[in-house]
Structures are given as structure tokens and as C-alpha cells.
C-alpha positions as CSV (number, residue, x, y, z in Angstrom):
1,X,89.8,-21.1,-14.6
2,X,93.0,-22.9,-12.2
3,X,95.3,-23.5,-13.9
4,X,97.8,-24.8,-11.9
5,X,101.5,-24.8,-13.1
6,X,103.3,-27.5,-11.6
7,X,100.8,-29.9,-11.8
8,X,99.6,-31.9,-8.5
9,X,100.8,-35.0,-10.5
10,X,103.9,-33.2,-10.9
11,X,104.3,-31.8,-7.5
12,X,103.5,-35.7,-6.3
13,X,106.2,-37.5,-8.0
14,X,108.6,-34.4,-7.0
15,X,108.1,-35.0,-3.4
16,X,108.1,-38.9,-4.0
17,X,111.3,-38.2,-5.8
18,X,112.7,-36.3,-2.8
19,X,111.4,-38.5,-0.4
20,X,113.4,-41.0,-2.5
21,X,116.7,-39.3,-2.9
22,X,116.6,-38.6,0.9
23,X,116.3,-42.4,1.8
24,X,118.9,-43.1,-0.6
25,X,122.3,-40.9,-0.2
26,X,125.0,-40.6,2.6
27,X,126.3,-44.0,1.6
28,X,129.2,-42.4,-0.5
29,X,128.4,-44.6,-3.4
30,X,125.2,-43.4,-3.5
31,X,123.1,-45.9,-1.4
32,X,122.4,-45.4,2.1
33,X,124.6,-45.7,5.1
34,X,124.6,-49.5,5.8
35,X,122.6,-50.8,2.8
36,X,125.1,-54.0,0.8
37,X,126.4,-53.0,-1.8
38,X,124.8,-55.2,-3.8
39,X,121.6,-53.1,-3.6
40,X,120.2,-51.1,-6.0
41,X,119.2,-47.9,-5.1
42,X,115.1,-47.2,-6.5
43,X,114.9,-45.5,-9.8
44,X,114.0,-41.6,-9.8
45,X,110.3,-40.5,-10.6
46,X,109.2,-40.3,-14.0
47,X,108.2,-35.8,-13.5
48,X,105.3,-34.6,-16.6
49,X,106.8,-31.9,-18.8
50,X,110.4,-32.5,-16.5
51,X,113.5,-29.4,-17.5
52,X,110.2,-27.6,-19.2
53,X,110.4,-23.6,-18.2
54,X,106.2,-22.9,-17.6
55,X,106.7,-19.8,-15.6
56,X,106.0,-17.9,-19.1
57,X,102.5,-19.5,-19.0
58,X,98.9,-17.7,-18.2
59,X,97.0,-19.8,-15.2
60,X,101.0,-20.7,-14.0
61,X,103.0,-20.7,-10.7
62,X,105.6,-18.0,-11.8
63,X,107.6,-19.5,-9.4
64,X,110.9,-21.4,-11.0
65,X,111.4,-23.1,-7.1
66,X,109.7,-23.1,-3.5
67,X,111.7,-21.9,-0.3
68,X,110.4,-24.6,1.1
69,X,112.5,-28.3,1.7
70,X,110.7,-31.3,2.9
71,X,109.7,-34.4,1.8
72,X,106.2,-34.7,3.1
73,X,104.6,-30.9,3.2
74,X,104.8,-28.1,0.5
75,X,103.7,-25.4,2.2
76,X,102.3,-22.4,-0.1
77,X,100.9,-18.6,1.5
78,X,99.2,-16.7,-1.4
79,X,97.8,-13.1,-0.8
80,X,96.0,-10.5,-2.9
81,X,95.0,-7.0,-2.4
82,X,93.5,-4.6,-4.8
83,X,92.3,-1.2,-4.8
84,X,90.5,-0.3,-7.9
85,X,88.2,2.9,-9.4
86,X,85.2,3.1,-12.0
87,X,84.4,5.6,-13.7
88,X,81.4,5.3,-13.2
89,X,81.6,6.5,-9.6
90,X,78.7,4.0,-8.1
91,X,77.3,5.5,-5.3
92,X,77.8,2.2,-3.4
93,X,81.2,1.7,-4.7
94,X,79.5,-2.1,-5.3
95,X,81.7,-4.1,-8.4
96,X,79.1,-5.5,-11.0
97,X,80.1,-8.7,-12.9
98,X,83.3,-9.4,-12.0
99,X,84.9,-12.4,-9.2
100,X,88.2,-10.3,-9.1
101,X,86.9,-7.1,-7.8
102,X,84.1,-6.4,-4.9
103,X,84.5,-2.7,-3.8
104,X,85.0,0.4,-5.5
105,X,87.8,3.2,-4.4
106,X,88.6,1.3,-1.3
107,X,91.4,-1.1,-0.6
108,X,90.4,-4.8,-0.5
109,X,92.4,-7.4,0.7
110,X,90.9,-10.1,-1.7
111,X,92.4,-13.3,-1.1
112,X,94.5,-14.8,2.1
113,X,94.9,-18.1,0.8
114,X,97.3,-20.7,3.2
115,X,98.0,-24.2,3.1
116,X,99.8,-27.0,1.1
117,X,100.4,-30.2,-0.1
118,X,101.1,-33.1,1.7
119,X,103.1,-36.6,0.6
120,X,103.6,-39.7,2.2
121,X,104.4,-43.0,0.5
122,X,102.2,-42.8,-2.4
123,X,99.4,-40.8,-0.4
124,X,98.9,-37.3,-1.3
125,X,96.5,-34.4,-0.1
126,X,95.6,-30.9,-0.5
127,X,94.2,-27.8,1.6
128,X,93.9,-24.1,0.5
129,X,92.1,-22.2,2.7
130,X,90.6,-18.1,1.6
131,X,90.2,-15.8,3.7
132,X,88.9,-11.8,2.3
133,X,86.3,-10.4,-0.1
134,X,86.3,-14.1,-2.8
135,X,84.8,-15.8,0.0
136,X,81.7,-14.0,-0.1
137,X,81.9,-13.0,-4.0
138,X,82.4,-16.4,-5.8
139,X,80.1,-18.5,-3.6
140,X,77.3,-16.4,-3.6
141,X,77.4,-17.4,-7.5
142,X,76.7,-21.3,-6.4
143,X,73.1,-21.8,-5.9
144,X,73.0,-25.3,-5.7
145,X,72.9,-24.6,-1.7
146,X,69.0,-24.0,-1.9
147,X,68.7,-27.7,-2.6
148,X,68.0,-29.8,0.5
149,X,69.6,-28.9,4.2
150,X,72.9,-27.8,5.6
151,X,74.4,-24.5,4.5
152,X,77.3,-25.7,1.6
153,X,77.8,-21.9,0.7
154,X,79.1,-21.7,4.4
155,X,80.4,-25.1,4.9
156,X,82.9,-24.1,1.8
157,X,82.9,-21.0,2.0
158,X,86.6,-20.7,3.3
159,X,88.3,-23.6,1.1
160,X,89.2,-23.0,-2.1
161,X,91.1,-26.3,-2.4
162,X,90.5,-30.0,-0.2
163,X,91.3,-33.3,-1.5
164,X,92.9,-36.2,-0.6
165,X,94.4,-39.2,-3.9
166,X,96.5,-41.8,-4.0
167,X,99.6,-41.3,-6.7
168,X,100.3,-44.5,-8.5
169,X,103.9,-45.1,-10.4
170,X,102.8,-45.9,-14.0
171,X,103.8,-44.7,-16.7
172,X,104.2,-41.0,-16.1
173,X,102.0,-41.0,-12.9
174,X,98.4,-41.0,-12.1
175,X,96.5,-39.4,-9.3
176,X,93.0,-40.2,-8.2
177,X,91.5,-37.3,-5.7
178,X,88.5,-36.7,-4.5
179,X,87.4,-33.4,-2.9
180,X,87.3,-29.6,-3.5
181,X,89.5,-28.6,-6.6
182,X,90.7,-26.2,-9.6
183,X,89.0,-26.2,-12.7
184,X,91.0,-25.5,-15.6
185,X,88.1,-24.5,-17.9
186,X,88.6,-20.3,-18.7
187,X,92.5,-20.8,-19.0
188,X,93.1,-18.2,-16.2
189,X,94.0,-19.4,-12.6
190,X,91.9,-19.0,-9.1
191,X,94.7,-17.3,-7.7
192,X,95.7,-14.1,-9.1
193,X,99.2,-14.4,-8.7
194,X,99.5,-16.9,-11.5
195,X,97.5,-14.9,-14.3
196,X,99.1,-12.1,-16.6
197,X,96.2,-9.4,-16.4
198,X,94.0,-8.7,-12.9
199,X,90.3,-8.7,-14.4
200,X,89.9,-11.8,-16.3
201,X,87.7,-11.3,-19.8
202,X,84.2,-12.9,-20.4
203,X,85.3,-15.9,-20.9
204,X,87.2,-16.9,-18.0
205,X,85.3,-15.1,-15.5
206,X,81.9,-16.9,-16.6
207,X,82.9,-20.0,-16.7
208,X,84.0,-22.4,-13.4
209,X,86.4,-21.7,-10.9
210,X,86.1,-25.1,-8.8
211,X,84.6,-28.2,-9.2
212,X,83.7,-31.1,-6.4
213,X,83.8,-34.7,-6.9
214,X,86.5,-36.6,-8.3
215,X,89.2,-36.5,-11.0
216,X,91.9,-38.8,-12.3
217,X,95.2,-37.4,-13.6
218,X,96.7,-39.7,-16.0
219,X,100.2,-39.1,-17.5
220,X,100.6,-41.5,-20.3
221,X,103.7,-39.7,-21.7
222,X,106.2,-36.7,-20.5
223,X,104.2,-34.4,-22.8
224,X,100.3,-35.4,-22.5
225,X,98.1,-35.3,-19.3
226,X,94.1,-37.1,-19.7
227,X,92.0,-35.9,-17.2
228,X,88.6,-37.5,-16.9
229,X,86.4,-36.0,-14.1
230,X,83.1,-36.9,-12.1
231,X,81.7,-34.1,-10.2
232,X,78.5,-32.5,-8.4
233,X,77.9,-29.9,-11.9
234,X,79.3,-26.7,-13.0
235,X,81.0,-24.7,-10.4
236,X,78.5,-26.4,-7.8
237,X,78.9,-27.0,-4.3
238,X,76.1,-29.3,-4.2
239,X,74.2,-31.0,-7.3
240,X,70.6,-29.7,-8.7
241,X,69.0,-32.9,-9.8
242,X,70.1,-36.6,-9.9
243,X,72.8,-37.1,-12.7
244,X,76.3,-36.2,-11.9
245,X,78.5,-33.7,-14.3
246,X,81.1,-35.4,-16.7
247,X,84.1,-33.9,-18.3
248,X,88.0,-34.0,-18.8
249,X,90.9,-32.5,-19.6
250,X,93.3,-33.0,-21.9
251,X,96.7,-30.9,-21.6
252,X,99.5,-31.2,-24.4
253,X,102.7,-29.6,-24.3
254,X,104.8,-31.3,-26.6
255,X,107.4,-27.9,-26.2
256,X,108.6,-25.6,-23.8
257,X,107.3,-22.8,-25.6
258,X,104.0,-24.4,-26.8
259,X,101.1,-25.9,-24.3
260,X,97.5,-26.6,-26.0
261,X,94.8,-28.1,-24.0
262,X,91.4,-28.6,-23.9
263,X,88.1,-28.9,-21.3
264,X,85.1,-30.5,-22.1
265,X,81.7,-31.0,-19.8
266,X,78.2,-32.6,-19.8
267,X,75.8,-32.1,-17.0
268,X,72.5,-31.3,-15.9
269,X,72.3,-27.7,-14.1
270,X,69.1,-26.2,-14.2
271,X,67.2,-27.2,-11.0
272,X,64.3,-29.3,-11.4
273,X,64.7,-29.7,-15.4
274,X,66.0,-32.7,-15.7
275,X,65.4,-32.9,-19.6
276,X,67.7,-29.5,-19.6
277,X,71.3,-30.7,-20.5
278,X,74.4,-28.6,-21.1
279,X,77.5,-29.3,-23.0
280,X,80.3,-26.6,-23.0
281,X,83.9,-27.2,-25.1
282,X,86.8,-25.2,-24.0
283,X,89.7,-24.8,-25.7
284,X,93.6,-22.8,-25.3
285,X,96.5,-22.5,-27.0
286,X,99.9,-20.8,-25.8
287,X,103.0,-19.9,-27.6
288,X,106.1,-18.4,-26.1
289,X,107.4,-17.0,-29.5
290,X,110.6,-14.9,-28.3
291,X,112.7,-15.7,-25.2
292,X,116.0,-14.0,-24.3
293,X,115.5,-14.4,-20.4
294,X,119.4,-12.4,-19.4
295,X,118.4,-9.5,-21.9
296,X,117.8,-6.0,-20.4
297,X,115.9,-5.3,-23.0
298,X,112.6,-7.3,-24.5
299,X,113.4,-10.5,-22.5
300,X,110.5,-12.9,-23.5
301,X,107.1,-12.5,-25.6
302,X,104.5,-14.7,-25.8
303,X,100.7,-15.0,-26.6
304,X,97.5,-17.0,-25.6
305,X,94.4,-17.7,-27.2
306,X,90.8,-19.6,-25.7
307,X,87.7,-20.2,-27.8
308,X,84.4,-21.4,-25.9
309,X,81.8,-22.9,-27.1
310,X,78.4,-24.7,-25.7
311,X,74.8,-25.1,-25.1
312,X,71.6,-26.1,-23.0
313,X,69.0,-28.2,-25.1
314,X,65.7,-29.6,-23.5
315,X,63.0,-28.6,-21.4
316,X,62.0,-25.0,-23.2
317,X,65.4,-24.1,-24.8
318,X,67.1,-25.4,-28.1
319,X,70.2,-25.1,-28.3
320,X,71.6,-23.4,-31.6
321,X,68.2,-23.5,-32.9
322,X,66.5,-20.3,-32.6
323,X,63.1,-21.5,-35.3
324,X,60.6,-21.0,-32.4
325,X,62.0,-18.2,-30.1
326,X,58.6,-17.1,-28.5
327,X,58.2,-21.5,-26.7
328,X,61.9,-22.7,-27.5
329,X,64.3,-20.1,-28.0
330,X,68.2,-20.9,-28.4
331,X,70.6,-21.2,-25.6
332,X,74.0,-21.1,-26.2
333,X,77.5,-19.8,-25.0
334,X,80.0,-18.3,-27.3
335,X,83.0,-16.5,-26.4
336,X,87.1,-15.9,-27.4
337,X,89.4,-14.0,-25.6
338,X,92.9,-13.4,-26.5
339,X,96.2,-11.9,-24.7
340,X,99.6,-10.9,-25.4
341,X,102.5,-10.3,-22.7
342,X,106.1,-8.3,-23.4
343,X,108.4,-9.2,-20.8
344,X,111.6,-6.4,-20.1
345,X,114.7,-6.1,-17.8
346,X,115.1,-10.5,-17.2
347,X,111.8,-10.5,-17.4
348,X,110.9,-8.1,-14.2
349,X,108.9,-6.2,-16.0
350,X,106.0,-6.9,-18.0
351,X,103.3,-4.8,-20.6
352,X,100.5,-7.1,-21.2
353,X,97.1,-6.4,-23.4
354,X,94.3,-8.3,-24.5
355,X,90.5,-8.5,-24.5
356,X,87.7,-10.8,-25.1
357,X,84.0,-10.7,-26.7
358,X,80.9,-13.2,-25.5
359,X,77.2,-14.1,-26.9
360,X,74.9,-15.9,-24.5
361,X,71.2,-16.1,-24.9
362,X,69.4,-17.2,-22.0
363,X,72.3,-15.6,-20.0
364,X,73.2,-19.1,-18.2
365,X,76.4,-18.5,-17.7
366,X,76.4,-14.3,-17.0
367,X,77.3,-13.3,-13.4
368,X,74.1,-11.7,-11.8
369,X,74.4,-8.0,-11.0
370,X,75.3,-7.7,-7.1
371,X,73.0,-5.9,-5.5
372,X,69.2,-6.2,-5.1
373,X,68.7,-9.2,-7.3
374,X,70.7,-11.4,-5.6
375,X,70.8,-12.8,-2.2
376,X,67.1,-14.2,-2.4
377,X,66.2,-17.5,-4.6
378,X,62.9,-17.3,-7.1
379,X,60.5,-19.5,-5.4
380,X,59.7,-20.5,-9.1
381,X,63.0,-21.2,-10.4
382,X,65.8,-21.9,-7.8
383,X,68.8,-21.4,-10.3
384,X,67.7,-17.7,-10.5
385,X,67.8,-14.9,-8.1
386,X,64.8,-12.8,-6.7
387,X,64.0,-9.4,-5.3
388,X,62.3,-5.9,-6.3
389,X,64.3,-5.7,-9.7
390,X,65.8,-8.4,-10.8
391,X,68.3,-9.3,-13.6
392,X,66.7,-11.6,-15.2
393,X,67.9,-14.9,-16.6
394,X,64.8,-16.7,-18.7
395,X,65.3,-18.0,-21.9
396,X,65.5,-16.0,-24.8
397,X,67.1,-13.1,-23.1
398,X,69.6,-11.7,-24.9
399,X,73.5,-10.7,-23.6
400,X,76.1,-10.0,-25.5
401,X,79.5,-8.4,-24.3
402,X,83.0,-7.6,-25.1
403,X,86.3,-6.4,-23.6
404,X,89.8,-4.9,-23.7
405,X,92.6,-4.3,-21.2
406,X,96.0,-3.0,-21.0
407,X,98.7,-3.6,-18.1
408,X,101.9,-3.1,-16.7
409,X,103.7,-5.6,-13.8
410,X,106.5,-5.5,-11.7
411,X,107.8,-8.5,-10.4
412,X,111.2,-7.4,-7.9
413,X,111.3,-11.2,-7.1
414,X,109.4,-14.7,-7.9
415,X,107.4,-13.8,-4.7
416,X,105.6,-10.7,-4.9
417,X,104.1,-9.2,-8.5
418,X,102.7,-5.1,-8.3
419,X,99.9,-4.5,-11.5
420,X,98.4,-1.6,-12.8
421,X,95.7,-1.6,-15.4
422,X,93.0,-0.5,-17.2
423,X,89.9,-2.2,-18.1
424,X,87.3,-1.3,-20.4
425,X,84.3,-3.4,-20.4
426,X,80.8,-3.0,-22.5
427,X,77.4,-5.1,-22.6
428,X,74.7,-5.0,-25.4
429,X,72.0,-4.6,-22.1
430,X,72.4,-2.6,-19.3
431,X,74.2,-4.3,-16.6
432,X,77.4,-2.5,-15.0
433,X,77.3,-0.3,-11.6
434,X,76.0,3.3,-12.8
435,X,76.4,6.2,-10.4
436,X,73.5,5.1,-8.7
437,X,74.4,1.7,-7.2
438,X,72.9,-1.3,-7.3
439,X,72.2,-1.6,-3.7
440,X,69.4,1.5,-2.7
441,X,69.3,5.5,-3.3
442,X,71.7,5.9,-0.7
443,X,74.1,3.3,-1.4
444,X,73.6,1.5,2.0
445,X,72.1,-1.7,2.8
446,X,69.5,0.2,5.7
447,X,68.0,1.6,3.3
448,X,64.7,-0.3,2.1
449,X,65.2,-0.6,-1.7
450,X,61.5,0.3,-1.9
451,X,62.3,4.1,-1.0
452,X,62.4,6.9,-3.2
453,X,61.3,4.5,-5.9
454,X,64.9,3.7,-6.4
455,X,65.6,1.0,-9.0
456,X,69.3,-0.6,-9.5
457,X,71.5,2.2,-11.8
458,X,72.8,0.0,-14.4
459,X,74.9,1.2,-18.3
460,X,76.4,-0.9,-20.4
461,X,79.2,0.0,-20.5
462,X,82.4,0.4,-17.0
463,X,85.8,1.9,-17.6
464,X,87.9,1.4,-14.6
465,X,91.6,1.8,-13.3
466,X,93.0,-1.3,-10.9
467,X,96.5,-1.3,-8.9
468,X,96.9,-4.9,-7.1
469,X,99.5,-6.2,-5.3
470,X,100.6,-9.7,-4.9
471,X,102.6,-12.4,-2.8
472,X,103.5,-15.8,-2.9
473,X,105.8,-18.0,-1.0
């Protein structure tokens, strides 16, 4: 899920650099006003992936610059609005299963996101604050809240991004942060403005959009970034019992035109079972395989691929091992997506397409239906939701899901993108908005879900239009 482009290592050591050049001109020979000549003016930073076009790339900046000039602060403004129609027709025009979409044949203003990054010396920070509907819709997906006192879903809720590191001048740079950050696992970015298509497949959207904790971005080389992290759990405010979740990333791009990377994590995320474990491997690959960016015509093509796989073993689930389904049923997570983008017109205009497909018993990692089931915690089980009907996430229930969009994008400049596209989305259960809602018969909130006998309408399958509009300076 973020997937920054110009990596906070990067972005460090290109602010260090112009911090650097700043202190070192206006001399006329290159060194500053005043300075002997005999001095030698500090080498310039060592920049990952330097003279590397990564614009092209899914979960990227698509800007190639910032309007922005100053040494210490990169300031960056990010907005997203989105109106969007199922055809469904949900009487509560409630979204079901996605973190991109809320509200049905309305306009949404999604995300506000505004802050920046800060440099000074070798001391580095980041804030991103949100603002709109991802502010209620991706939190309410952390329950590690119901753990102990203080309300983290609240405290949070309005940060996307918070960390402070120190950037150290080895070999290509390391950072060490620790704070509220990206997580890269999903390929696709937080923000929208960085991903080719609006409503991110199965994959991505199931798997973490932020981790808390600490990570250390290590560039041995121009072309290879190790990122080991220790962190609270899986897209977790908080933690849900005593050991802390492992993982790193490892990022290769040994081309302009080819990136490969990989995500892998170890943690303990089922409240009160610790014997429960989970491991989860995630793994991309891009290739920009045509690339004419002055052409009028097909300026640039270029194609992404993720595989997921992982598992929870211990305490009443088994892994791949489905011998005893009745006591110890498998729990696993499986899932691909793939995505294609033609660029037109210098690259102005875009047709994208792509889809995805999932497996995952136990339903760990599935985004509860909004709605009834979700704003109350199972006394019995805190890591599921409660209420009169519940979606229900024990082991050995069964999901399995797939997916296929198409899109078109116009981009007039690097700071504001226009999509439209068409989703197509279909479960093996019932589990998508149906005519009826998912919040009571009449679609409001005041009315008790106990009237009319009213149960949650959900198909299993949603076709639905979206138009989004985008900015970024």
C-alpha cells in the first residue's frame, strides 16, 4: 500500500544536497564568498536511483519536480474527491469493502491531506495530516483501539504520516524514523494521486495502509534499498498482545524501466491468542516496456504485476493445512493482481486496465461489511465486530473474490489528474451493498435495525461507475 516515489531517503539527501549547494556558491569559483581558496568545497549527496524517470511507476509521485524551493521544508497539499455509482442502487448509498469509496451517488471529498518534510543538518521529519471521508473509513478497520485506555482511533485519526529520523551519510544514505508511516505492502499508494486505477483490487486494498513503530532505510547501492521494520502489528494503531510485528522491505531497481521489490512480515494479531502467528510475503514487479515521452501518439506503456501470499498457524487454525477443518481449519491469504497502463498525447492521457482475484479462509484480512456489523467489538473475540447480523470472521469461513477494471485519465499538468472508470467486483459469499443497504430498512442510522425485521442486503457481486478528481502540489 504507500508507495512513495521519491523515497524519504531520497528526498533527505536532496534537501541535504541543497542545503549544501546553498552554503557553497557565490564565491565565483564555486566556494563561498570569503572561504580560502584553499578550501574544498563538501562533496554532493550520494541520491538512490539518481537521473532515474519513476513517474511511470504505480504507488509513485507523478510529479518530475516540486514548486517548492527551500532547504529545510518540502511542503506537499494533496486532495481527492470522488463521486461514484453502483449499480446496485443501495438504499443507503453506504460503499461495502472498499478504503477508496464511502458514499454512493454523492460527491465526497475523500482526502485533504497537508504537510511536508522537514531537513535540518542531518535531522529529518515528516507530517501528513487527512482531513474527509479516509479518516473515518480506514481507522475504523484498526481494532487494536479496544486494547487498554485512551482512544488511538481518534488520537490518529487525522495523521496519515508523523515521524521524526536522523539521515546518516553512508554509503547511499540511511534513515532511522520512528512514528506513523507508509507501508509499501499492496504496491498501490495511500494517496490516490500516485496510483494508475481509483479502486484498488483485492490485494492492495486488504492488505496495510500504515504501519507504527520504527523503520530503517538502508541504501547500500544507487539501485538497492533494505528496509527492516519494528512496529505495533499489521496496520495497527496500537498492538494486540506482547510481541512486536517484524518485517522489511527490499526495493530493487537496477533500471529506469524495471523496479522489483518485495515486503515480508511476522507478527502476532489476533487479540488474546498469543500462540496465533501470521506471516504474509508480498511481492511486485514493474516494467516500463515502451517509452516515446514527445510522441502524440502512444507515448509510454508499461505493466505491473503483485503476488501475495501468507498464513496464520496456532491457536485453532493451521495454516495451509486443511486435514481437520471442523477443530483446525486452514487459514491462509492468497491473492495476484495485475495492471496495464497506455499512455497518449506526451503522456497526458492515459487507458489503464487490470484486475485481481483473492482466496482467504478465515477471512483475516477481508474488510468487514460497513454497516451493522461494525462499530461494536465481540465481547468474545475483540479482533471481530458485533451487532444484530454480523459478518462473520471465524475460522474456516470461506471468501473468495475476484476483480476487473477499466480506466481513462487526464492529466492537463503534473498537478491535477481527472479519472473515470468502471469497476466490476464479485465474491464467492454474499458481501457487497444490495438495494437494501447495510445500515436499516430505511437506509438511515434512526432507524433501529431491529424494525421491520430488516437484515443487511448483501450480493456477491457490485458493478459500479467512479469519476475522481485529483491535485497535488
Amino acid at each position: 500500500m504507500n508507495k512513495p516515489l521519491l523515497t524519504a531517503a531520497a528526498l533527505s539527501a536532496l534537501l541535504l544536497a541543497g542545503a549544501a549547494k546553498a552554503q557553497t556558491t557565490n564565491g565565483g569559483d564555486g566556494t563561498p564568498a570569503g572561504t580560502p581558496a584553499t578550501e574544498v568545497a563538501p562533496p554532493a549527496a550520494k541520491i538512490p536511483w539518481e537521473g532515474f524517470d519513476q513517474t511511470w511507476v504505480n504507488g509513485n509521485d507523478r510529479r518530475d519536480s516540486s514548486v517548492f524551493h527551500n532547504p529545510f521544508f518540502s511542503p506537499s497539499i494533496l486532495i481527492d474527491c470522488n463521486a461514484t455509482h453502483s449499480f446496485n442502487s443501495p438504499n443507503d448509498h453506504t460503499v461495502v469493502g472498499s478504503t477508496a469509496l464511502s458514499r454512493n451517488d454523492e460527491m465526497v471529498v475523500s482526502a485533504v491531506n497537508i504537510g511536508g518534510d522537514f531537513s535540518y543538518g542531518n535531522a529529518r521529519g515528516r507530517i501528513m495530516t487527512q482531513f474527509g471521508t479516509r479518516s473515518q473509513v480506514v481507522p475504523r478497520n484498526d481494532l487494536s483501539p479496544y486494547r487498554g485506555q485512551y482512544d488511538l482511533a481518534d488520537a490518529y485519526r487525522y495523521l496519515d504520516e508523523a515521524y521524526v529520523g536522523y539521515h546518516f551519510d553512508k554509503w547511499y544514505g540511511i534513515n532511522v524514523d520512528a512514528g506513523l508511516f507508509m507501508s509499501y505492502i499492496g504496491l498501490n499508494s495511500y494517496y490516490q494521486e500516485e496510483n494508475w486505477e481509483y479502486q484498488a483490487s483485492y490485494t492492495s486494498d486488504n492488505t496495510p495502509w500504515f504501519f507504527n513503530g520504527i523503520r530503517i532505510q538502508i541504501w547500500p547501492t544507487k539501485y538497492l534499498k533494505i528496509e527492516p521494520w519494528i512496529i505495533n502489528g499489521w496496520q495497527s494503531y496500537g498492538s494486540f498482545n506482547a510481541l512486536p510485528g517484524l518485517g522489511a522491505n527490499i526495493t530493487y531497481i537496477p533500471r529506469e524501466n524495471i523496479k522489483m521489490l518485495t515486503n515480508d512480515y511476522y507478527g502476532t494479531d489476533a487479540a488474546g491468542l498469543l500462540g496465533r502467528h501470521r506471516f504474509h510475503s508480498d511481492n511486485s514487479f514493474f516494467l516500463r516496456y515502451f517509452n516515446r515521452p514527445k510522441s502524440k501518439g502512444v507515448s509510454r506503456m508499461a505493466f505491473t504485476a503483485t503476488a501475495d501470499i501468507g498464513f496464520e498457524q496456532g491457536d485453532g487454525v493451521n495454516g495451509f493445512n486443511n486435514s481437520n477443518p471442523t477443530t483446525n481449519p486452514a487459514q491462509y491469504f492468497v491473492s495476484w493482481m495485475v495492471y496495464n497502463k497506455i499512455w497518449f498525447a506526451k503522456n497526458k492521457l492515459g487507458l489503464y486496465f487490470g484486475g485481481g482475484w483473492v482466496k482467504n479462509p478465515g477471512r483475516y484480512l477481508v474488510l468487514a461489511p460497513t454497516g451493522d456489523a461494525s462499530p461494536l467489538p465481540n465481547p468474545l473475540n475483540p479482533t471481530q465486530t458485533a451487532g444484530t447480523h454480523p459478518f462473520t470472521e471465524n475460522p474456516g469461513d470461506q471468501f473468495e473474490g475476484w476483480d476487473c477494471s477499466i480506466g481513462f485519465s487526464w492529466t492537463p499538468n503534473q498537478s491535477v489528474e481527472f479519472k473515470t472508470e468502471y469497476v466490476h467486483r464479485q465474491s464467492n459469499v454474499p458481501y457487497f451493498a444490495g438495494p437494501g443497504g447495510v445500515t436499516s430498512s430505511t437506509g438511515y442510522t434512526t432507524t433501529p435495525v431491529t424494525a421491520n425485521n430488516w437484515v443487511p442486503d448483501l450480493v456477491t457481486s457490485e458493478n459500479r461507475v467512479i469519476i475522481a478528481a485529483l491535485f497535488r502540489l
